[in-house]
N, C-alpha and C positions, 0 to 999 in steps of 0.2 A: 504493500500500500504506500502511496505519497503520502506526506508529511503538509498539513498545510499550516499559513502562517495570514495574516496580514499586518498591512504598514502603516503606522501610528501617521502619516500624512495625511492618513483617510480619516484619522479620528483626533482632528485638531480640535473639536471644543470637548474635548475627553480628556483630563488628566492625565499620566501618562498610569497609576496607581487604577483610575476606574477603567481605563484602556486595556489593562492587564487583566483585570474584575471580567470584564465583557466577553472576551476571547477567549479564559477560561470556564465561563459556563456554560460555551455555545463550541466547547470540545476544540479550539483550536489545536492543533502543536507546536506554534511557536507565533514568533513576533520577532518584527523588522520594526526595531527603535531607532529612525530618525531623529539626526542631533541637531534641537535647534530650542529656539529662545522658551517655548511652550508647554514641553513636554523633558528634554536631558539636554539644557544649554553645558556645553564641551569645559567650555570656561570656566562655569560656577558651581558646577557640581564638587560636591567633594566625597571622600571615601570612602564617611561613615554612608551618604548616601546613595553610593554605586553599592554598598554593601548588601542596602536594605532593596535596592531595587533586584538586587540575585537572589534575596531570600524569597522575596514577591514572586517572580519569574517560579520559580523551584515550585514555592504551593502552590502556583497554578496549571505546573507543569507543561513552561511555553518554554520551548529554547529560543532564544534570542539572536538577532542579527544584525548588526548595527548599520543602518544606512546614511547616507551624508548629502542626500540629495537634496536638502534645507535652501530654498530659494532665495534666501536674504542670509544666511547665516554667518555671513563673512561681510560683505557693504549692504546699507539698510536703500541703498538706491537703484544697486545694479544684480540682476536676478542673476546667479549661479556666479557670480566674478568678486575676486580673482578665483583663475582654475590653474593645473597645470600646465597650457598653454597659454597664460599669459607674458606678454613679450617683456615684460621688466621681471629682472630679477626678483628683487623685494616683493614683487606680487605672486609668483609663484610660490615665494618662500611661504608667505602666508598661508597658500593653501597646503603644502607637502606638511607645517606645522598642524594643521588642522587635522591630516589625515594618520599623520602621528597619534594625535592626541585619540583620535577614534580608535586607532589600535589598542593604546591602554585600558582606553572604557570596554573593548570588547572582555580584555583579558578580565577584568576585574568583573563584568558582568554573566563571563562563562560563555559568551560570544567566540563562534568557532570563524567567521565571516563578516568581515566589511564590505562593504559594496561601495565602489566609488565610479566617476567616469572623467573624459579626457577634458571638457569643455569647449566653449566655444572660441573660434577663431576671430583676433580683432580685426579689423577693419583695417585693410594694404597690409596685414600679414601676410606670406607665402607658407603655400601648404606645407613644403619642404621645414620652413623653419620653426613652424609649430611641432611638426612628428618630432625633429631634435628635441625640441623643448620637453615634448611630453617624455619621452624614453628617458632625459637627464633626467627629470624631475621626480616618475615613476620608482627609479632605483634606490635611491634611500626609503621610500615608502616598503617597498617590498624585504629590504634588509632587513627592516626593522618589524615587518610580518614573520617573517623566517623566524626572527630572534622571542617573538611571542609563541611561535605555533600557531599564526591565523593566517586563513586563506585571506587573498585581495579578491575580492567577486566584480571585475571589471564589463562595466556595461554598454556596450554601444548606447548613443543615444540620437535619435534624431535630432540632424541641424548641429551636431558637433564634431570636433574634427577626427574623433575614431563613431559613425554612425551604425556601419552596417558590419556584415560577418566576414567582406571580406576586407574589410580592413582590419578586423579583429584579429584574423589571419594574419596578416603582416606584421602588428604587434606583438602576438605573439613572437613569430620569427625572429624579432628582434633581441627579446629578453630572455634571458634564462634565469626563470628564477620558480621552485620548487610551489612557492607561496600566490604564483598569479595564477588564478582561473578566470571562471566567463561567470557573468551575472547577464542570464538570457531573459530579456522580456519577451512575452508569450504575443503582447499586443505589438509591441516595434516590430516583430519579423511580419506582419502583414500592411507596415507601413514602409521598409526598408529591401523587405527581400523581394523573390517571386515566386508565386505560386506553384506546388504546395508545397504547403511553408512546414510542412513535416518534414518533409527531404532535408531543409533549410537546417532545423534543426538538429535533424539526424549525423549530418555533414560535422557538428562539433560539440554533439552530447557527450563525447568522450572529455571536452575542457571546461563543463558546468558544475561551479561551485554551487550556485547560489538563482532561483527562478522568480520574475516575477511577472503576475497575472492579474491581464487588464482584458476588453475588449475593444474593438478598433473596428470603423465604418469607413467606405472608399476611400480607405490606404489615408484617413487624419490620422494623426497620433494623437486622440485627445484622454485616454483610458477611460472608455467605456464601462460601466457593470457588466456584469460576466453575462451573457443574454442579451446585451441590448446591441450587440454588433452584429459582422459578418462573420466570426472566425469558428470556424469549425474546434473545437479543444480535444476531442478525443485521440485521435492520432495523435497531439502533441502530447498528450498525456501517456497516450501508449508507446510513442517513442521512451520518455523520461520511465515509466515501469518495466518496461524491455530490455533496457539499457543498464537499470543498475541506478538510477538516479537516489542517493540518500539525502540530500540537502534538504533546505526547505522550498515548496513553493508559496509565494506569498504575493496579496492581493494586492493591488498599489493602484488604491483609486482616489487620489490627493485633491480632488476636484467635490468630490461628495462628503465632505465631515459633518456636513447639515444633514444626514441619513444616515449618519455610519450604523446605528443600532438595528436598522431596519438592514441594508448592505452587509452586516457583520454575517447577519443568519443566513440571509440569500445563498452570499457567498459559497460559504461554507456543505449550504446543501447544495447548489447548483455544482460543485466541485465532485463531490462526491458521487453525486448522479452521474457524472460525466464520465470519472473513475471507473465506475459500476459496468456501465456500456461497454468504455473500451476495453472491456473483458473479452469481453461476447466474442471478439475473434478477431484475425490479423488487420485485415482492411489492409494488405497490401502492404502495412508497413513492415520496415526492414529493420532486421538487428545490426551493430557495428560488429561486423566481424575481429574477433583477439586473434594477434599477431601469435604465428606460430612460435 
């Protein structure tokens, strides 16, 4: 069976304490704790309180994920900036500090996974000197995964300068490092890739940490509720149980926290039902064949 989770960006006017209340009584398996001013600001938290949020997590029996996708959590004017492709040094420093400091909060909160992404390209950058940017900038992040024992769950994102898979591809090639995987959204491969987006994912289920689940209508990226798009889920779901998939999958609908209680349950049952189905039999999909 998958492992489901969902992402406290969906449940902004929720405490991060009743966010955790919620999820355990409607049977999640885990939780993707976005760090930002509302819910676990990076900054101000302190030890005794990352203590108490692992004991919370434990009796509710959620494993925890830490994500850094916080839209203001670095400038309160420029949404996701600085990233690590911004062209001044000092500005990238900021964010590789940032994704340091998530590494810590993971360890402390029993988080196996961060999830982070490349961001966006400024304006008369060249592509060229963004990818340097990102791979310099990358590499102390990932050291310092190594030196925790946490994966990096890295995520293509639309509109930034690593989007699709096959640039994910190329990143990889470039890095060797034990601690980098893939943070696959379920809704970006039907605004990024081609059709069917099962094969899509098939192609690099062998490099996922870390899943997240939205749905998505003629190819927007706006993360839909699970039902209210186009996207077929079963084959993807049958790819990720075929394959061996142990992470978490988690729901990331950061657009709806004015419903999350009503979305929390949905979710969760629309999931499973989908689960249920992709039982029923191959539909064609393929395992990754291990290397002899």
């Amino acid at each position: 069976m998958l492992r489901y989770g969902y992402i406290t960006n969906g449940l902004a006017d929720h405490t991060l304490e009743q966010a955790i209340e919620l999820l355990g009584q409607h049977r999640y398996d885990g939780i993707g704790i976005t760090l930002d001013h509302h819910h676990l600001d990076p900054q101000q938290v302190s030890d005794a309180q990352l203590a108490n949020i692992r004991q919370l997590l434990d009796e509710a029996g959620l494993e925890p994920v830490v994500e850094t996708g916080a839209r203001f959590g670095l400038d309160p004017a420029r949404k996701h900036w600085p990233s690590l492709v911004s062209d001044e040094h000092g500005d990238r420093q900021r964010r590789i500090d940032y994704y340091l400091r998530a590494i810590e909060i993971a360890g402390a909160i029993g988080a196996g996974t961060v999830s982070l992404w490349s961001g966006i390209a400024e304006q008369g950058i060249e592509s060229n000197r963004c990818r340097d940017h990102l791979v310099a900038s990358l590499t102390p992040v990932l050291v310092a995964a190594e030196q925790q024992a946490v994966k990096i769950g890295f995520e293509p994102e639309p509109g930034m300068v690593i989007e699709n898979l096959e640039q994910w591809r190329w990143l990889r090639g470039e890095i060797s490092s034990s601690a980098l995987g893939l943070t696959v959204d379920l809704g970006h491969l039907a605004v990024t890739e081609q059709p069917p987006f099962h094969e899509s994912l098939l192609a690099v289920v062998a490099d996922v940490v870390n899943v997240h689940i939205d749905d998505c209508k003629n190819r927007v990226h706006e993360h839909l509720p699970l039902g209210e798009g186009e996207i077929d889920f079963e084959p993807l779901l049958q790819i990720l149980l075929e394959n061996g998939y142990r992470g978490l999958a988690l729901v990331e609908l950061s657009r709806d926290a004015h419903r999350a209680p009503t979305l929390v349950e949905q979710s969760i049952r629309f999931l499973k039902e989908a689960e249920d189905r992709s039982r029923g039999g191959s539909d064609g999909v393929d395992r990754v064949e291990e290397p002899s």
